[in-house]
Steps between C-alpha positions, in 0.01 A plus 500: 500500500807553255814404627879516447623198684900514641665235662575702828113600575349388810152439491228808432307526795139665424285681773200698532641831273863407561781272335855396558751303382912478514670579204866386370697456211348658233466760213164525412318626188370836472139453681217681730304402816150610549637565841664722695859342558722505760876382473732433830835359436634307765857444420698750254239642310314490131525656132137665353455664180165664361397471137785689286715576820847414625525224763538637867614354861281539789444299804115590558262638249139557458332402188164677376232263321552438098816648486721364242828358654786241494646358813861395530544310858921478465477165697365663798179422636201736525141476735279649247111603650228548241204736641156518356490841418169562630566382869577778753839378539598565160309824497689667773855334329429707201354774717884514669727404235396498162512832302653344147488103401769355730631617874774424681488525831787528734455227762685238677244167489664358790433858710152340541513109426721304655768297305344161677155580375609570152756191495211277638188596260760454191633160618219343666207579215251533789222721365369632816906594602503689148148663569627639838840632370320654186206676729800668764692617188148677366425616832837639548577650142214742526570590853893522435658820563869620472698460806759769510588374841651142334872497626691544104755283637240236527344601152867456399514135628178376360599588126854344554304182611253535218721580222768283522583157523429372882786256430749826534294672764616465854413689868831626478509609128170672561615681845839600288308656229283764706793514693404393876561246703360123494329504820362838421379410180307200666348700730363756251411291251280330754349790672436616160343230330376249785704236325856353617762583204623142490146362496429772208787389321451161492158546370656681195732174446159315484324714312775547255573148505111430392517762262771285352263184514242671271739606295560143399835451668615214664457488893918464549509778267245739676674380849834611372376841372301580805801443732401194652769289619371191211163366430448285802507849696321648284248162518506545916416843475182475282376181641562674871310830384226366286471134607567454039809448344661645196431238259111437639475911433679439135211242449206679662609781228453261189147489564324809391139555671257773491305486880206688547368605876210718528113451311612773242888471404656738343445505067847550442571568128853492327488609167871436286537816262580409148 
C-alpha cells in the first residue's frame, strides 16, 4: 500500500472490506483510492478539489473509487471510511448517493453518533471502539433520512457550536442568538438531541482542543484556544474522560501503525497522481 504520511494521522485501521483512519493537518497531492471514500469532518470542516478544479468547502463528502482529487484538511480533523466497492454496504451508498464522482450529503454526524463515542475511538486508538463507531455510522448513513421535524433553532445551535471557536461559545450566547431563553434552550436542545447542552459543549472544547494536538500545537496552546481555563484543566478533563492525557495522546500520535482485524483486510490502494 502507497502512502502519504502526515504528522496528524492516527493509525489506519483495516477490516474485512472496510478502512479508517483520522486525518489532520495536511494538503495532500493530487491522488485516487481504489475505494469508495467517505469524508466526515468533525470540527469546522475540509477543502477538496478534483483534477483541474477549484478548491471547495464541505463538511461531509462522498468520494467515488479512482477519482482524481486533492484534499485540503484547513487544520481540522476528518474520520475518513474507505469501502470495498464490492461489499453491499458500498453498493447501496452508491445506490443512494452517487450520481457524478463526489456527493455531499447534508448530515449532522453527531445526529447519530454521539460526541463521547467519537471523542473516545480518536483518543483511545482502541480498534474494536473504532470498529463499532465506523459500523453505526454505515448502518445509519444508508438508513438516514431528512428530518423536517428537527427544531431550526436547534439546527441553528449546532452550526454555531461547530463553526466557531468553543472558546467564544457560551449557553447564554447560544440562547441569545436564536433568540430564547437559557432554560428554554436547555430544555430543547436536550429533548432534541438526547444530550445536555453543557455536556455537548464541553465535548466540542475537547474535541477542538485535540484537533489542536494533531495539528502539532502545544497542549497550553490547544487549552487556551479551546476555552479551557489553562492546561492543567484541560489535563483534568482528558485524563477524567479518557483515563490519557494530552501529552500521552501527542505521543501515541507519533507512532504511525497500520492494524489489521479480520482474515481478509481490506487491499487499500493509494495511488499519488503525477
Amino acid at each position: 500500500m502507497k502512502t502519504i504520511q502526515s504528522p496528524g494521522t492516527s493509525d489506519l485501521y483495516l477490516w474485512n472490506g472496510v478502512s479508517a483512519i483520522f486525518f489532520s493537518s495536511s494538503i495532500t497531492p493530487f491522488h485516487s483510492h481504489n475505494t469508495l471514500q467517505i469524508v466526515f469532518d468533525i470540527q469546522s470542516g475540509f477543502k477538496f478539489r478534483l483534477k483541474n478544479d477549484l478548491w471547495k468547502s464541505y463538511k461531509n463528502l462522498i468520494i467515488k473509487e479512482n477519482v482524481i482529487h486533492q484534499l485540503d484538511t484547513k487544520g481540522s480533523v476528518q474520520l475518513i471510511i474507505y469501502l470495498d466497492t464490492q461489499t453491499t454496504i458500498a453498493k447501496a451508498i452508491k445506490a443512494k448517493y452517487l450520481q457524478d464522482e463526489i456527493y455531499s450529503p447534508d448530515l449532522n454526524l453527531f445526529h447519530f453518533v454521539k460526541p463521547d463515542e467519537l471523542q473516545h475511538a480518536l483518543v483511545n486508538a482502541n480498534p474494536t471502539q473504532v470498529e463499532q463507531l465506523v459500523e453505526k455510522i454505515l448502518r445509519s448513513l444508508t438508513a438516514q433520512k431528512e428530518d423536517s421535524k428537527t427544531d431550526e433553532r436547534i439546527k441553528a445551535v449546532e452550526e454555531i457550536i461547530a463553526t466557531q471557536s468553543p472558546g467564544s461559545v457560551t449557553i447564554k450566547y447560544l440562547a441569545d442568538q436564536v433568540c430564547i431563553s437559557e432554560s428554554r434552550l436547555r430544555a430543547l436542545f436536550k429533548q432534541t438531541t438526547g444530550i445536555a447542552l453543557y455536556r455537548y459543549l464541553l465535548w466540542s472544547k475537547i474535541r477542538f482542543a485535540t484537533n489542536c494536538l494533531m495539528a502539532g500545537k502545544l497542549v497550553n496552546e490547544a487549552a487556551f484556544e479551546a476555552g479551557f481555563v489553562d492546561s492543567s484543566h484541560f489535563h483534568k478533563m482528558m485524563v477524567n474522560m479518557f483515563g490519557i492525557s494530552p501529552s500521552h495522546f501527542i505521543n501515541g500520535n507519533k507512532k504511525f501503525k497500520i492494524i489489521k482485524n479480520g482474515t481478509n483486510p481490506l487491499d487499500l490502494k493509494t495511488v499519488v497522481d503525477n
